[in-house]
KOLGU-4560 file (N, C-alpha, C; in nm, 3 decimals, padded with zeros to 5 digits):
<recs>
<n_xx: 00.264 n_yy: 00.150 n_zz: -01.185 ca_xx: 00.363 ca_yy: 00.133 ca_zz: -01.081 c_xx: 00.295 c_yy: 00.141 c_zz: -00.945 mol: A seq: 1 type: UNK>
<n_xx: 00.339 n_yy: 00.043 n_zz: -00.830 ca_xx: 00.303 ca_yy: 00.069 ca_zz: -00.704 c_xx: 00.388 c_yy: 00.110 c_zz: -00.615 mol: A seq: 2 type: UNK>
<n_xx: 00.354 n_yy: 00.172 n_zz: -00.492 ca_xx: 00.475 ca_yy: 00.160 ca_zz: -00.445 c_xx: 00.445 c_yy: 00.180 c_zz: -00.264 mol: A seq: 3 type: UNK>
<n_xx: 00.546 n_yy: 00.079 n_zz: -00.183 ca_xx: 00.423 ca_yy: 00.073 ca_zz: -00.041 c_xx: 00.533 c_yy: 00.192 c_zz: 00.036 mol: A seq: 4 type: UNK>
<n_xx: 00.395 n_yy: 00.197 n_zz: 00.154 ca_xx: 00.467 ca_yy: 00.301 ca_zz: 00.252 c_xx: 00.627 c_yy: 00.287 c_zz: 00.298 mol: A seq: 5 type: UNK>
<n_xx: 00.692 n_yy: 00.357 n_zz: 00.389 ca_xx: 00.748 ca_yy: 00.332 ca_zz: 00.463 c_xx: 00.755 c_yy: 00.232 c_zz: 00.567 mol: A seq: 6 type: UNK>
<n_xx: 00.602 n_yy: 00.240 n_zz: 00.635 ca_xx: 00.533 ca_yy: 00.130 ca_zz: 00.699 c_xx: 00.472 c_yy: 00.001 c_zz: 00.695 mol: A seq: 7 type: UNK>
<n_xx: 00.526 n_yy: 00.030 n_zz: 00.564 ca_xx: 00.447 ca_yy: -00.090 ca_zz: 00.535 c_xx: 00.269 c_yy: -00.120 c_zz: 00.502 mol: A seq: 8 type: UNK>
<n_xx: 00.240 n_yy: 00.003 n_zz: 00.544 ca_xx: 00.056 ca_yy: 00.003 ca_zz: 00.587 c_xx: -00.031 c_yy: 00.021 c_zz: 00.414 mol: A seq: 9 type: UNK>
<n_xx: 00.060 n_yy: 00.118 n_zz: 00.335 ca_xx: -00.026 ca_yy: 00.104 ca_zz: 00.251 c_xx: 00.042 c_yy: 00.110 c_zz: 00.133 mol: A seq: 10 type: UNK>
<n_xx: -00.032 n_yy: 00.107 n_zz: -00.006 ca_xx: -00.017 ca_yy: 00.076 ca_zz: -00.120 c_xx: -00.038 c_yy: 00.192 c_zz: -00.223 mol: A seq: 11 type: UNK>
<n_xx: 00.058 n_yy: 00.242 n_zz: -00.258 ca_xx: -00.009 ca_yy: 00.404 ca_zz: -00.357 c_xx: 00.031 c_yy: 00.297 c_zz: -00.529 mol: A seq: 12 type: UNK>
<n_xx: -00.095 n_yy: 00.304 n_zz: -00.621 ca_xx: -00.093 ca_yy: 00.336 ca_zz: -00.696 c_xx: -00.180 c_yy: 00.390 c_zz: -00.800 mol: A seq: 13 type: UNK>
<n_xx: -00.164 n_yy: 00.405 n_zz: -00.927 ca_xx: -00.236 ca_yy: 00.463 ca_zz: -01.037 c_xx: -00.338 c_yy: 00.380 c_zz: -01.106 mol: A seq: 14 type: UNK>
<n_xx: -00.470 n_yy: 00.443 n_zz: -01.131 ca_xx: -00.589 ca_yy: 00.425 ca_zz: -01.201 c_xx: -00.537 c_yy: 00.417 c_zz: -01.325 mol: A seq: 15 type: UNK>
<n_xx: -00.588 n_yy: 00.339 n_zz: -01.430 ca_xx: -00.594 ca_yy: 00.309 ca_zz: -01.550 c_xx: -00.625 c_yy: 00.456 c_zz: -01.552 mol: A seq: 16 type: UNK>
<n_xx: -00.592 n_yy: 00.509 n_zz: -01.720 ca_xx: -00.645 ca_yy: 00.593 ca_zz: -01.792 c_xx: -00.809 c_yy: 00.627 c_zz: -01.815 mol: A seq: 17 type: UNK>
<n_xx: -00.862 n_yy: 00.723 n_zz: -01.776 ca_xx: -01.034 ca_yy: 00.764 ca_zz: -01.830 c_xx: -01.017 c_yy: 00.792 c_zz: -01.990 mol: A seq: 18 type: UNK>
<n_xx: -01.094 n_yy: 00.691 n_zz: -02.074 ca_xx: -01.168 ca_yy: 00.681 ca_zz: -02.212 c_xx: -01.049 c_yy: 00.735 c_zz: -02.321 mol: A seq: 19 type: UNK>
<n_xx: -00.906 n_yy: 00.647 n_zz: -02.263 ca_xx: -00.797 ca_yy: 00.665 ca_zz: -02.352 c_xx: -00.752 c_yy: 00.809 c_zz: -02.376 mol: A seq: 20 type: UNK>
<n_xx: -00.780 n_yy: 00.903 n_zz: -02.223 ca_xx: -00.707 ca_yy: 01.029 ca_zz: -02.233 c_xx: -00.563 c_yy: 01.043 c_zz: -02.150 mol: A seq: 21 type: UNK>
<n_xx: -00.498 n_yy: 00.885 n_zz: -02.120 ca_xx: -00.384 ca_yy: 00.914 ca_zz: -02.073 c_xx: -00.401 c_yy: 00.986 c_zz: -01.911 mol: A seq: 22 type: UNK>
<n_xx: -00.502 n_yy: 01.017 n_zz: -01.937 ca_xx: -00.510 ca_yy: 01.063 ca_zz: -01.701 c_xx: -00.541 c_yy: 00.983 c_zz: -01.618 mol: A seq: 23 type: UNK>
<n_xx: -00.418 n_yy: 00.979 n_zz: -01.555 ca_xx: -00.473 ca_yy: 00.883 ca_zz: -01.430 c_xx: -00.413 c_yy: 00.918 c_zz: -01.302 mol: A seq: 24 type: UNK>
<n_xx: -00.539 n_yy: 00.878 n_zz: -01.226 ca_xx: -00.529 ca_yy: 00.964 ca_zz: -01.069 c_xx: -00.452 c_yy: 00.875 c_zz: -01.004 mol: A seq: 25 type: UNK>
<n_xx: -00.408 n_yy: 00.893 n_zz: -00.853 ca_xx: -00.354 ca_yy: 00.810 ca_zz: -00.801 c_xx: -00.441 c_yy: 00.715 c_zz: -00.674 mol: A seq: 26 type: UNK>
<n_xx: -00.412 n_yy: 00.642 n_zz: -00.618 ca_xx: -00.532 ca_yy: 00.577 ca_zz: -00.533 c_xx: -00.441 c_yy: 00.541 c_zz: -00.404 mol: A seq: 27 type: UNK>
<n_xx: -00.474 n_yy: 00.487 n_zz: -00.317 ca_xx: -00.407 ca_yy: 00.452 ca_zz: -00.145 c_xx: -00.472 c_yy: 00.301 c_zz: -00.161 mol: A seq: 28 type: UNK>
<n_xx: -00.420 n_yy: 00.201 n_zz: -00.115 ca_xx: -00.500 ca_yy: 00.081 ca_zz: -00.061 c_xx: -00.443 c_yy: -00.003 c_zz: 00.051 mol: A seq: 29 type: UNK>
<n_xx: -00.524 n_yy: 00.015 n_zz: 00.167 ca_xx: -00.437 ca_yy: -00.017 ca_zz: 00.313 c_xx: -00.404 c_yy: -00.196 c_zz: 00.295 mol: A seq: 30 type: UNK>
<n_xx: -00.256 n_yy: -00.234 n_zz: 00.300 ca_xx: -00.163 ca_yy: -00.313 ca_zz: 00.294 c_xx: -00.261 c_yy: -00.435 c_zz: 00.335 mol: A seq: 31 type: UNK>
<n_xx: -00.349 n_yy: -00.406 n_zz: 00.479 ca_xx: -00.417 ca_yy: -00.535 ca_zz: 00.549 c_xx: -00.543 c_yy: -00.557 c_zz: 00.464 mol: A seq: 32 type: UNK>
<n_xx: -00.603 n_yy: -00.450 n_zz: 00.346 ca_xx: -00.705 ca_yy: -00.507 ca_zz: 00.289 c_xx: -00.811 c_yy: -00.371 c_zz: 00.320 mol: A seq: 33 type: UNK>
<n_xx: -00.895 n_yy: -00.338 n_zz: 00.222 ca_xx: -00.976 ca_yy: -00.278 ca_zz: 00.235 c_xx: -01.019 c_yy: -00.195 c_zz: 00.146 mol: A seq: 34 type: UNK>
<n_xx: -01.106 n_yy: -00.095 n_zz: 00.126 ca_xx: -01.091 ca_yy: -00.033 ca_zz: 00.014 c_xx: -01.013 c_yy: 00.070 c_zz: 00.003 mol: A seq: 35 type: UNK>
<n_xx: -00.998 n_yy: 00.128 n_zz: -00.156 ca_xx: -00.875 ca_yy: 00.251 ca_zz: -00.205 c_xx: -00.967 c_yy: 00.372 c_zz: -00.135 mol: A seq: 36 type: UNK>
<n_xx: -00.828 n_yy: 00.412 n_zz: -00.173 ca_xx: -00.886 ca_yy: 00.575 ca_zz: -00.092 c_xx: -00.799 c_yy: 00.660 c_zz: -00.194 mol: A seq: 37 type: UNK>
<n_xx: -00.899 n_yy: 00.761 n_zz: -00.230 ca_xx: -00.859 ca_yy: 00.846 ca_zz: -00.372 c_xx: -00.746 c_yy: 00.946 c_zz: -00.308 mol: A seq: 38 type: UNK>
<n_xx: -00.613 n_yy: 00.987 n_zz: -00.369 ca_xx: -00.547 ca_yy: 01.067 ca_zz: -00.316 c_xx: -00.554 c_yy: 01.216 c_zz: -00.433 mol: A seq: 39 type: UNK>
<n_xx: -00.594 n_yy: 01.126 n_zz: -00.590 ca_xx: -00.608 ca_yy: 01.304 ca_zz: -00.652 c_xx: -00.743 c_yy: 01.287 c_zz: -00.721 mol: A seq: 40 type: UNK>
<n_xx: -00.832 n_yy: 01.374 n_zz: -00.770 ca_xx: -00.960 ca_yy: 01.378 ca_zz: -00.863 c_xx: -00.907 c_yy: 01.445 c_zz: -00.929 mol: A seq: 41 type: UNK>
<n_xx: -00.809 n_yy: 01.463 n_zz: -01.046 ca_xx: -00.849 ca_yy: 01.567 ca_zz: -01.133 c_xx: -00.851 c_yy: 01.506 c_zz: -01.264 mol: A seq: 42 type: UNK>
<n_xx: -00.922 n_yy: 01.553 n_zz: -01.328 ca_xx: -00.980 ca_yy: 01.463 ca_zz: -01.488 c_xx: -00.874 c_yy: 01.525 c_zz: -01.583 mol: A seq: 43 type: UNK>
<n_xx: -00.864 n_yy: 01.620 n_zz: -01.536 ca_xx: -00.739 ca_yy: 01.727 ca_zz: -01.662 c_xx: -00.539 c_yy: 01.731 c_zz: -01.634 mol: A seq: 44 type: UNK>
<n_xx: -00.560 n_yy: 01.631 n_zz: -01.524 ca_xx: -00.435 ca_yy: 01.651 ca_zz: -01.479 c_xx: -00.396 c_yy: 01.457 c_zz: -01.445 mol: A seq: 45 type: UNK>
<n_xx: -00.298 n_yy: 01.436 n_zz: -01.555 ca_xx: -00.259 ca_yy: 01.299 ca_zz: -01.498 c_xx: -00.078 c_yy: 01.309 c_zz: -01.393 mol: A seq: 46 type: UNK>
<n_xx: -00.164 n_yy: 01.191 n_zz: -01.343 ca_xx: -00.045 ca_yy: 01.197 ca_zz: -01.179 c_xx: -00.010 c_yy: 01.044 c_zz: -01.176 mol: A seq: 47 type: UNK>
<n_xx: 00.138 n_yy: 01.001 n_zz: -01.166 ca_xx: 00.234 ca_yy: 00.870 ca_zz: -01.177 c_xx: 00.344 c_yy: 00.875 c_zz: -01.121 mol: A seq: 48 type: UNK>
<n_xx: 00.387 n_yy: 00.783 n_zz: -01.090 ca_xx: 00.537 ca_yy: 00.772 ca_zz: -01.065 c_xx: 00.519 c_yy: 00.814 c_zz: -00.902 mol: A seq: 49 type: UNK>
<n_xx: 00.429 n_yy: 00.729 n_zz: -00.826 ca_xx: 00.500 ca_yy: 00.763 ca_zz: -00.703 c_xx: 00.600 c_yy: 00.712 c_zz: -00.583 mol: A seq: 50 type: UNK>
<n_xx: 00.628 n_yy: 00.788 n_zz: -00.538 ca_xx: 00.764 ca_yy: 00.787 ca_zz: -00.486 c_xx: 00.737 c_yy: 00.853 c_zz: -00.334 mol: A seq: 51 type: UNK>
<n_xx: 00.751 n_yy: 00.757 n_zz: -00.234 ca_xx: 00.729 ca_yy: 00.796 ca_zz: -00.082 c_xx: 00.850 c_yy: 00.903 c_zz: -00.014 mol: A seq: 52 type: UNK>
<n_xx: 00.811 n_yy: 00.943 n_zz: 00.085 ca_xx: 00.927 ca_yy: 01.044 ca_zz: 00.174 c_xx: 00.941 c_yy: 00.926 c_zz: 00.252 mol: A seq: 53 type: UNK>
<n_xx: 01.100 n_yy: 00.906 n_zz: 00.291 ca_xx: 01.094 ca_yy: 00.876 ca_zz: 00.434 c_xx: 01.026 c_yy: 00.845 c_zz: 00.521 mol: A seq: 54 type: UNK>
<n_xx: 00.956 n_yy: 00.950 n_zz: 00.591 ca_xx: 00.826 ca_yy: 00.964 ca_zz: 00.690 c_xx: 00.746 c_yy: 00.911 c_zz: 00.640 mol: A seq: 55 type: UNK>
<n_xx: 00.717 n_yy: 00.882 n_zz: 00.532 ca_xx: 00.595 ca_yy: 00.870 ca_zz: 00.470 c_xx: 00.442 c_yy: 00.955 c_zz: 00.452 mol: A seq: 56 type: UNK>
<n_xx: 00.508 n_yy: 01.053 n_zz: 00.477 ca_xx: 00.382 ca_yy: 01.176 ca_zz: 00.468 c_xx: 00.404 c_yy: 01.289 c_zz: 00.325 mol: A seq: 57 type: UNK>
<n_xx: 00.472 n_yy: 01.243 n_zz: 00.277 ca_xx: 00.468 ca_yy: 01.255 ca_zz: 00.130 c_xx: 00.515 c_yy: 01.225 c_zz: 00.018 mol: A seq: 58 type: UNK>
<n_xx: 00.440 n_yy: 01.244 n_zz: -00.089 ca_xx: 00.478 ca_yy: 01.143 ca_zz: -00.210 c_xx: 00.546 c_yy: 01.245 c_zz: -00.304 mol: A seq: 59 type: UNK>
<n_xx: 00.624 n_yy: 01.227 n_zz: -00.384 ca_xx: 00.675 ca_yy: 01.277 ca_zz: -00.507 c_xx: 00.614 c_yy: 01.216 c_zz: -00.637 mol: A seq: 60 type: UNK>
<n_xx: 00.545 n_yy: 01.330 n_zz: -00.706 ca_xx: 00.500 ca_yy: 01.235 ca_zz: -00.830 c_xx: 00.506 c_yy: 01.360 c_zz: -00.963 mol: A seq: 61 type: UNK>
<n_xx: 00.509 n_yy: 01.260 n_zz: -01.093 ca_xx: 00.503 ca_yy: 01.331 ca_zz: -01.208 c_xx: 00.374 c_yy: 01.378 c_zz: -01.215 mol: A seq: 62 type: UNK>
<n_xx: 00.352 n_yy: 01.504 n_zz: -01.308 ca_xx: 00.197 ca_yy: 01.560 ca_zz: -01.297 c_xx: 00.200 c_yy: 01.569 c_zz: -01.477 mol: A seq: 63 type: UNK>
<n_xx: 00.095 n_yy: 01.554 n_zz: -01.536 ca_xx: 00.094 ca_yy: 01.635 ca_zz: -01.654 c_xx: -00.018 c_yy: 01.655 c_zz: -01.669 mol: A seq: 64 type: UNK>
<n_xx: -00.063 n_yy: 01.829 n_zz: -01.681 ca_xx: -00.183 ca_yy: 01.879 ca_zz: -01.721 c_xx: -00.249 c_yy: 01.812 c_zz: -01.903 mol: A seq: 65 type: UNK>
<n_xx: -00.332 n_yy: 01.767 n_zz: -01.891 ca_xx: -00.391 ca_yy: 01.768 ca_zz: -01.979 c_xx: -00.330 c_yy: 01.828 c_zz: -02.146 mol: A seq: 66 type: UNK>
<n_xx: -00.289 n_yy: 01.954 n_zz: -02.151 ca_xx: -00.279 ca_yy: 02.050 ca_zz: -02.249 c_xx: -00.135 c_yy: 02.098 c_zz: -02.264 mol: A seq: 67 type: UNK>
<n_xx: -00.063 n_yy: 02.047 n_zz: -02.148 ca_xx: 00.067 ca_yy: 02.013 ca_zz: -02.146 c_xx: 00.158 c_yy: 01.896 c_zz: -02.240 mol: A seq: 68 type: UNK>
<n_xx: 00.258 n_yy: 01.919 n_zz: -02.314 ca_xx: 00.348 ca_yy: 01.836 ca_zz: -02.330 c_xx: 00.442 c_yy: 01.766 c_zz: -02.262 mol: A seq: 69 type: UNK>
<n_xx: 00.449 n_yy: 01.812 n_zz: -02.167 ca_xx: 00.584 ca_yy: 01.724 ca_zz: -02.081 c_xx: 00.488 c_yy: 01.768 c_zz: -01.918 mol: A seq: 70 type: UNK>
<n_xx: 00.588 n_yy: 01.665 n_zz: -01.865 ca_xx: 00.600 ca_yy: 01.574 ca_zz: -01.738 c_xx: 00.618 c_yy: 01.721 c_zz: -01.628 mol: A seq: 71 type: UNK>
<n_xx: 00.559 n_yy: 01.713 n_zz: -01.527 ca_xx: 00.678 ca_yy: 01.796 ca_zz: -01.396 c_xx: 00.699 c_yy: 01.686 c_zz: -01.299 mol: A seq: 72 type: UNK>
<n_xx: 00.739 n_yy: 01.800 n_zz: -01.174 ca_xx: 00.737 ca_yy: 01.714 ca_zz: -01.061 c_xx: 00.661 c_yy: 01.783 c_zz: -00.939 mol: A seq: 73 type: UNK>
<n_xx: 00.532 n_yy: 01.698 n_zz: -00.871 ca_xx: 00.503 ca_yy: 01.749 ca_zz: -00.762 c_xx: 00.499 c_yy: 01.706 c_zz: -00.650 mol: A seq: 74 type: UNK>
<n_xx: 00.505 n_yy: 01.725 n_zz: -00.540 ca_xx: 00.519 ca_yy: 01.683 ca_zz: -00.404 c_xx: 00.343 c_yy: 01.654 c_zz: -00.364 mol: A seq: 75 type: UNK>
<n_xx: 00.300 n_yy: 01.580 n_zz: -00.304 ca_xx: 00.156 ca_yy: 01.570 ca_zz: -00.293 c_xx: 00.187 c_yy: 01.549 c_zz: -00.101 mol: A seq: 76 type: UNK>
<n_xx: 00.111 n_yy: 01.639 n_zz: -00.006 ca_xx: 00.094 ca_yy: 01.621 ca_zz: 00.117 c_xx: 00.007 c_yy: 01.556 c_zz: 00.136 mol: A seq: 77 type: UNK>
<n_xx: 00.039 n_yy: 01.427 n_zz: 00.223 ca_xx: -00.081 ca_yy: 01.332 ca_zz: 00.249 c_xx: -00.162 c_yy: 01.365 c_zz: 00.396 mol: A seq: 78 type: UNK>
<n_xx: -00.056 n_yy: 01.475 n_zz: 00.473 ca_xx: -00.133 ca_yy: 01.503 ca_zz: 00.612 c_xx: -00.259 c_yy: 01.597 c_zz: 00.593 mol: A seq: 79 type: UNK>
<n_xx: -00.262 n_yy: 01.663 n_zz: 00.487 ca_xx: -00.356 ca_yy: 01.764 ca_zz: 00.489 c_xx: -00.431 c_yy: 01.746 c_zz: 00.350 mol: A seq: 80 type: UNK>
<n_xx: -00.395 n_yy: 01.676 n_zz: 00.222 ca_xx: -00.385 ca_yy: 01.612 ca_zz: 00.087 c_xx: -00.397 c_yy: 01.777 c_zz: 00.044 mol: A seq: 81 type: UNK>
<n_xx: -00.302 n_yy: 01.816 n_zz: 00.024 ca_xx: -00.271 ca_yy: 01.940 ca_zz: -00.089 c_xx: -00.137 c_yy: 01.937 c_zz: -00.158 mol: A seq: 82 type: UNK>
<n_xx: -00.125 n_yy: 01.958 n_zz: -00.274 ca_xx: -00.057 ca_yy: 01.941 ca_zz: -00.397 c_xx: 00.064 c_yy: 02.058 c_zz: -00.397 mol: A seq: 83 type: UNK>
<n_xx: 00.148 n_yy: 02.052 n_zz: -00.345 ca_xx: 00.298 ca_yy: 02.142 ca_zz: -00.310 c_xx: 00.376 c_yy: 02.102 c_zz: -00.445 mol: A seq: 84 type: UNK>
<n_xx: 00.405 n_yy: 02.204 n_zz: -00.551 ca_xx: 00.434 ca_yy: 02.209 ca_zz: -00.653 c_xx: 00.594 c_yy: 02.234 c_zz: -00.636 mol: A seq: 85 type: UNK>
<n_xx: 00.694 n_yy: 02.120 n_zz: -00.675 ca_xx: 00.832 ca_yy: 02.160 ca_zz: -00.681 c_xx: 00.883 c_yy: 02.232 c_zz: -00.719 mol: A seq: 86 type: UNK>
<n_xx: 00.993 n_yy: 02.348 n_zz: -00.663 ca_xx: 01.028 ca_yy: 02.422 ca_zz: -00.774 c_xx: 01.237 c_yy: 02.397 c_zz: -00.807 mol: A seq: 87 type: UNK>
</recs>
């Protein structure tokens, strides 16, 4: 799934799966062209489904740890890129 800013400026979506473990990070790619810009690294934690704020300074997305069975939901801050866990 992709899904563009508010602004129009950019493009959030998800990396294929690493070596058929179902994780995949999410990526940025500015609307006018250029390269992605990584928004998560984690190998143990797959991240989808995103979903912009308004403002566009943050995303809502599903997380699932690795070792986890089910889905959550986390808020990802793009002004500072730290991972604000819904409760």
């Amino acid at each position: 799934m992709a899904a563009w800013s508010p602004d129009g400026k950019w493009i959030v979506y998800q990396q294929q799966d690493y070596a058929g473990g179902e994780i995949f990070d999410l990526f940025a790619i500015p609307a006018a062209g250029g390269p992605p810009v990584s928004l998560t690294r984690t190998p143990d934690i797959a991240e989808e489904d995103p979903h912009w704020s308004p403002d566009g300074r943050t995303l809502a997305i599903s997380i699932k740890p690795k070792t986890s069975p089910i889905f959550d939901i986390a808020l990802l801050d793009l002004t500072g890129a730290r991972t604000k866990f819904a409760t």
